[in-house]
N, C-alpha and C positions, 0 to 999 in steps of 0.2 A: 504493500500500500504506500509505502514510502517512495517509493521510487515511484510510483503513476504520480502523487503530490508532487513530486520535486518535477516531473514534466510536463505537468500541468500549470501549475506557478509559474515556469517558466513561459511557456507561451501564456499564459494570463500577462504577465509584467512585457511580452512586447507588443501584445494587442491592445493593451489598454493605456501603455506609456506615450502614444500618438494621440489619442480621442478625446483624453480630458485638455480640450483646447476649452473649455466653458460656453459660455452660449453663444452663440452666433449674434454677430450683431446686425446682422439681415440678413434678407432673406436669399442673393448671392450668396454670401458665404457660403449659409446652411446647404445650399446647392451644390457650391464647390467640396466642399467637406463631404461633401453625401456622394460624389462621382467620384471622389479619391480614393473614399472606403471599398467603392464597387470596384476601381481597377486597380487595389493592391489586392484585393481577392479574385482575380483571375486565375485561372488555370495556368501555373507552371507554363513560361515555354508561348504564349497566346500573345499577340500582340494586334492590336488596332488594327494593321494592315490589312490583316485577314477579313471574313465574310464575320458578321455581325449575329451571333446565333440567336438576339433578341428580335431584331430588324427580319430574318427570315421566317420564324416565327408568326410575326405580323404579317408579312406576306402572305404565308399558308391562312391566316385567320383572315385576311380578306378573301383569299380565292374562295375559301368554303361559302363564304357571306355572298358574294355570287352566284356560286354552283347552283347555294339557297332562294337566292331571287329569282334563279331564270326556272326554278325547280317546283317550287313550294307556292300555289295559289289558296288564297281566300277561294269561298262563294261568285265575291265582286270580281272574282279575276284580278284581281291587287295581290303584288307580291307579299307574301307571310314568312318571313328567312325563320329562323330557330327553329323549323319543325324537325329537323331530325334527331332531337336530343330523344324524344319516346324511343325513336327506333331503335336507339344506338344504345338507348338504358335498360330494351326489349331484347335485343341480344347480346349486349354484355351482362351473361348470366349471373345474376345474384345467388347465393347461399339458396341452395332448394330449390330453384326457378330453373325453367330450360327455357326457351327460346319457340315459339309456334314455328310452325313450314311456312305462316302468310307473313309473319313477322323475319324470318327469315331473309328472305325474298323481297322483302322491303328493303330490308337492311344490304342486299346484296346488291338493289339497284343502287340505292343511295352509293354506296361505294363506287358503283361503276359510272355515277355523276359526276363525284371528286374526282377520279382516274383521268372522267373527259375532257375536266376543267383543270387539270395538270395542279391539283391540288398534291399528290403524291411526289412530283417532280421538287416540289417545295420544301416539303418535309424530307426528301433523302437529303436534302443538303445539310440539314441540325446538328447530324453526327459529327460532320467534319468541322461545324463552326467551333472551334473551343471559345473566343471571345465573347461575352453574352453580355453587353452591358446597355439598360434601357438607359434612352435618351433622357438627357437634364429635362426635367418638368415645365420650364418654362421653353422650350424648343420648337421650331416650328416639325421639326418630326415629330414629338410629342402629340402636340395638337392632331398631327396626322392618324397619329396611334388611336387618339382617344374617336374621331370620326369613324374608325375604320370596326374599332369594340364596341361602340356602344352608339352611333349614329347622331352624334351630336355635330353639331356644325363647327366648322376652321377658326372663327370668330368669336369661341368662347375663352374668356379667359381666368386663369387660377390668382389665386388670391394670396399666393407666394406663402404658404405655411406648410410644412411639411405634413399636418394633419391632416389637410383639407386635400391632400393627393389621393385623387381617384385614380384606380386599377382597375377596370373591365375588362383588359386583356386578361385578367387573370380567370374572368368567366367562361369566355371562349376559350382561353385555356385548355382548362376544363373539359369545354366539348371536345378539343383537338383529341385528347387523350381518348375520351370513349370514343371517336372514330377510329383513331388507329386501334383500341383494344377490339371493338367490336370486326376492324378490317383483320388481325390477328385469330383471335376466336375462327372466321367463316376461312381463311388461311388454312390451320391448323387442319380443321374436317375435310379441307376438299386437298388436304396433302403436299401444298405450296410453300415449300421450306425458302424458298426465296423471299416473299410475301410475307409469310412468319417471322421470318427473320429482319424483315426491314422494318414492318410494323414495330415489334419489341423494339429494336434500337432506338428508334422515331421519340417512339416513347417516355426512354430513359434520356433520349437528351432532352427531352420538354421539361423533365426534372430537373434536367442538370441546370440547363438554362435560366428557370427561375430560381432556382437557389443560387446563384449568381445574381441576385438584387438586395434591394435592402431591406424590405420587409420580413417581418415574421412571416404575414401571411404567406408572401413568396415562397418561404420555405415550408409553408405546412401544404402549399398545393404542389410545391416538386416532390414532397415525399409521399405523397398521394399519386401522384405522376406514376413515379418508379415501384410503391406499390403492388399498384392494378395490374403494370406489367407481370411483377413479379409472380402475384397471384395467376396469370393467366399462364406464366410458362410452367407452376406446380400443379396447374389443372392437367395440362396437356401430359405434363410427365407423367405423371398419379394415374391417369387415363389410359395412358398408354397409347396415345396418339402421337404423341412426338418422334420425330424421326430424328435418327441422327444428325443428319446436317441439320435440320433443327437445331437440337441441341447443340451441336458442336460452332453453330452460326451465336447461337442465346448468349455460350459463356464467354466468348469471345468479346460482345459485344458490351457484358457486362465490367470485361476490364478496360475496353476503350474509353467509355463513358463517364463510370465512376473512378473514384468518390466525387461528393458534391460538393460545394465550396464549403468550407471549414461554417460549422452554426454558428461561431462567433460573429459571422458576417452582420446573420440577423439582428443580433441583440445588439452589436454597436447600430446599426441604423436603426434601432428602436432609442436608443439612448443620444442619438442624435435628435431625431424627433421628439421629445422628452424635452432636451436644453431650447430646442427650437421652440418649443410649447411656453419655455420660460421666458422667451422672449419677448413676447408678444401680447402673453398674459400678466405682466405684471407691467405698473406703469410708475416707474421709479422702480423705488425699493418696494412696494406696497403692492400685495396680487389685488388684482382688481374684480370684483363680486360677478359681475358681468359677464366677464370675459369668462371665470372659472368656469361659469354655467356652463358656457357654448363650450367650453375645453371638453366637460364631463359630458355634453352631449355627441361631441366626436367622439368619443372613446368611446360611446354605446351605454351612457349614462342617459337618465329623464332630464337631466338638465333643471330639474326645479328648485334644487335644494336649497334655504337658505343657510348659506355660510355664514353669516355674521353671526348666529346664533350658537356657535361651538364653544362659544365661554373660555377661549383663549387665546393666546396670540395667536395671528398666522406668521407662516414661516417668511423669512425676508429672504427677496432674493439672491442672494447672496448663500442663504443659509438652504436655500430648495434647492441650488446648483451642486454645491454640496451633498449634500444629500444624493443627490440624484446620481453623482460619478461614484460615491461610497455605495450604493444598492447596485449598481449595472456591472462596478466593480467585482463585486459576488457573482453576481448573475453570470459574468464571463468565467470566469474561477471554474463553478460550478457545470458549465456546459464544458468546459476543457478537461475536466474530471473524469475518468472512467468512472462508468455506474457503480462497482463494486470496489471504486472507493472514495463517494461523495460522503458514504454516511462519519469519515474523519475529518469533513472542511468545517464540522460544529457549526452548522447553520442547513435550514432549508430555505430555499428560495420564498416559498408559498408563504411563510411567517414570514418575511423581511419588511413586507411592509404591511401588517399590523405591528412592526417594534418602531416603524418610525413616530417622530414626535406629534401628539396630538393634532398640533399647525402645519404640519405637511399637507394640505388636504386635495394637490392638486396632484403630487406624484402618489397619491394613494388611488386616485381616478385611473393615473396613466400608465401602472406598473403591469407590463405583460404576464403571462403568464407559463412563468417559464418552466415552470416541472410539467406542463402539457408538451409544450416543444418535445423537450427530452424525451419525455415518454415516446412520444409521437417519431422521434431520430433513434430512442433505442427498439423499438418494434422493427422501425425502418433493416439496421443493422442485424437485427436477428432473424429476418425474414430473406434479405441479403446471401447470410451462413447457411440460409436453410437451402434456398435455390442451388447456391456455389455447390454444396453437398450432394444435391440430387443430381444434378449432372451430372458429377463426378462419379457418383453412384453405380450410373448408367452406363459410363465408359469403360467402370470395372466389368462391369456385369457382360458387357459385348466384349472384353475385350479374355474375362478370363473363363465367362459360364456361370456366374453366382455373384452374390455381392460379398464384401469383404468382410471379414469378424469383426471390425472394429474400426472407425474412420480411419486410426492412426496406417491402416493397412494402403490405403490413398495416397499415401506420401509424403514426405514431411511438410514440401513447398504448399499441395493442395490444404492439409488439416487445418496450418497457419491461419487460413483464411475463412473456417467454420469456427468462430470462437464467439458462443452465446455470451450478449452483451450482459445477459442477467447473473452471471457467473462468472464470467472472464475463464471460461474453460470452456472446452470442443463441446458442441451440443450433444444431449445425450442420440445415444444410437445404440437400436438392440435389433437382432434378426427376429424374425419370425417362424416357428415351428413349421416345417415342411411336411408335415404330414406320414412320412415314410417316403418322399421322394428322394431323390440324391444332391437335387439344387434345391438352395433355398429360395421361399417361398415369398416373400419380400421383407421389409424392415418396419420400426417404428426410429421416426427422427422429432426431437421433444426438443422444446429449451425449460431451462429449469422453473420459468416466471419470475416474479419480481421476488421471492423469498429467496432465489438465489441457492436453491435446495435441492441439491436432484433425488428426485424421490422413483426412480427406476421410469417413466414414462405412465404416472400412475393418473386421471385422470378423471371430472365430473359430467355430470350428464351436463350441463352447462360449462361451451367451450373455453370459455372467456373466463373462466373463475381463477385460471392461476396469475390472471396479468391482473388482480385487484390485491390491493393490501391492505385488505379486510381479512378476517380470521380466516371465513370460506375458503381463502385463496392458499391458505398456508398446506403444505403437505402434497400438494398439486403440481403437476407440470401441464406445458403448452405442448398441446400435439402441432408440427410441423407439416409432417406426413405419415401414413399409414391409416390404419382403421383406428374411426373414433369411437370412443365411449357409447356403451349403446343404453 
């Protein structure tokens, strides 16, 4: 534990020894400050010159918005674009759900609309983009962007606060992904390891892509991104539908793409947003009632409260700024932390700010939440070990007649790379009773859940019980793969 502390510390004291520059004293700066944080968290080795994997991104999300208008009618004959979220939500199978023949078939035109409006041509270009950095907010690309997501006109302008930035690319987003998973999925069944293969990658860079900005959200929708994937290439394997170049296309592509940009990214540009909040809401040294409200209303507060009413001082500027680098401070520590050894930094994230001063009450509004991240980046990483694993799995099994007794049998370089984040050890892995045959029959692959306890691959009728840190959850692991609890 000492030794992940002492390398965590260390990248905590250089991520954070740049950022506490204090508030922005406009709203340039905060701008400048905000695209600096983006392009020292590029990808190793990426530079500007190259294709822009935000910028194509946006492309692909206008083509689709086309395909949809010349595609998609009202009654009136007026274009209706977004319809193809049902179909895409109809065959990208949820838990229990299959997909109908007419649903299908939908789904399969819809594909072959994107194909004809060279929506696909757009999307293979993602992978190779390593640079991913959205345009400054005040940009006339910007302004492009936002016409292009969400149909508002050239002509609108932002109000220069870094709270008040809207994202609806990151809606479309979204859609991109269930097109590609759904174009993956009807890939998979009709046998198109080419197709399969491109889709999944598509995929993982729309991940990677947004975790290369500065929001939280950006990162909580690429880890949704990378995911879905994920999930659809353990269907296909579990299935037994996957073919080797399949696979051998999947894990390939899994090491081109990831990792995503370091989560520190996100939190410093929440903590940028935060200083920038201080700027603007306080007028001198004195936060102003006003403004607090609308602050709390952007953050997804009612906006009514009366503040004056707290029967003590509020915090001076000076002393919220403060405050503010001392809580984000943690918050970086904490994310740079391996999981199984946060519980020695002597702090949770989630209490930090109930321990600030009674007078803080505008970074009590604005404090993310950052034990959801994590949770949400260690699922991500354990789902990751799990994929990495079945592949590997599969290559033993074609390559020897059986699967192996025990990961470690995979090989040093592969097990490296299966290490459940809830244990900081190789996920569990046990064979399956063959019945009297001579091969084995397949496997069970578990992470231990959040008690960090490998309890053999043991398991409730409710699958989700071992990722809670509620009593239920203790004694419990997370089935990966094989047959669940019945």
């Amino acid at each position: 534990m000492r030794k992940h502390l002492g390398v965590a510390i260390s990248l905590f004291a250089a991520v954070s020894a740049w950022a506490q520059e204090g508030v922005p004293k406009s709203s340039d700066e905060a701008l400048d400050r905000l695209s600096t944080l983006v392009e020292r968290n590029q990808r190793a080795g990426a530079t500007k010159d190259g294709p822009n994997g935000y910028d194509l991104l946006i492309d692909a999300i206008a083509a689709v918005k086309q395909a949809d208008l010349a595609t998609w009618r009202q009654p009136d004959g007026k274009p209706k674009p977004d319809m193809q979220s049902p179909i895409f939500d109809a065959i990208y199978r949820q838990e229990g759900s299959q997909a109908s023949a007419a649903e299908k078939t939908a789904a399969m035109n819809a594909i072959k609309s994107y194909n004809d409006a060279g929506v696909f041509k757009l999307t293979a270009k993602l992978p190779g983009a390593m640079w991913a950095a959205r345009p400054r907010h005040d940009s006339e690309q910007s302004r492009r962007n936002m016409v292009i997501s969400d149909g508002g006109t050239s002509d609108e302008k932002w109000d220069g606060r870094l709270l008040t930035m809207l994202l609806p690319d990151l809606g479309k987003s979204r859609n991109m992904i269930r097109i590609e998973m759904a174009r993956m999925q009807l890939a998979v069944d009709a046998g198109d390891a080419t197709a399969a293969a491109s889709a999944f990658e598509e995929a993982l860079a729309i991940g990677r892509i947004l975790s290369h900005q500065s929001t939280l959200i950006d990162r909580l929708v690429g880890i949704a991104a990378i995911n879905l994937a994920v999930y659809e290439a353990k269907e296909a394997i579990g299935a037994g539908k996957a073919t080797s170049p399949m696979m051998d296309a999947w894990a390939s592509a899994i090491e081109r793409q990831l990792p995503m940009a370091p989560v520190s990214l996100a939190i410093e540009g929440e903590r940028l947003a935060v200083l920038d909040t201080i700027r603007w809401a306080y007028e001198g040294d004195t936060l102003s009632p006003t403004k607090m409200a609308e602050a709390q209303s952007l953050a997804g507060g009612d906006g009514t409260k009366d503040f004056t009413k707290l029967g003590g001082p509020l915090a001076t500027r000076a002393e919220s700024t403060t405050h503010a680098n001392e809580l984000f401070d943690k918050f970086t520590l904490y994310a740079s932390t391996p999981r199984t050894a946060r519980g020695g930094l002597g702090f949770e994230p989630d209490k930090l700010a109930e321990d600030l001063p009674p007078g803080e009450i505008l970074l009590r509004v604005m404090v993310p939440n950052i034990r959801r991240l994590m949770m949400a980046d260690d699922q991500l990483q354990m789902q990751l070990a799990a994929v990495r694993a079945m592949l590997a799995l599969e290559r033993h099994k074609t390559a020897k007649g059986q699967y192996p007794a025990t990961l470690a049998d995979l090989g040093t370089e592969a097990a490296a790379k299966l290490i459940d984040p809830f244990s900081g050890k190789t996920l569990g892995y046990k064979l399956l009773d063959a019945k009297g045959a001579n091969a084995n029959a397949g496997y069970l692959l578990y992470s231990t859940g959040v008690d960090g306890t490998d309890d053999g691959g043991k398991q409730s009728e409710d699958p989700y019980a071992a990722m809670s840190s509620k009593p239920e959850g203790k004694g419990l692991d997370f089935l990966l793969s094989g047959p669940a609890a019945k």
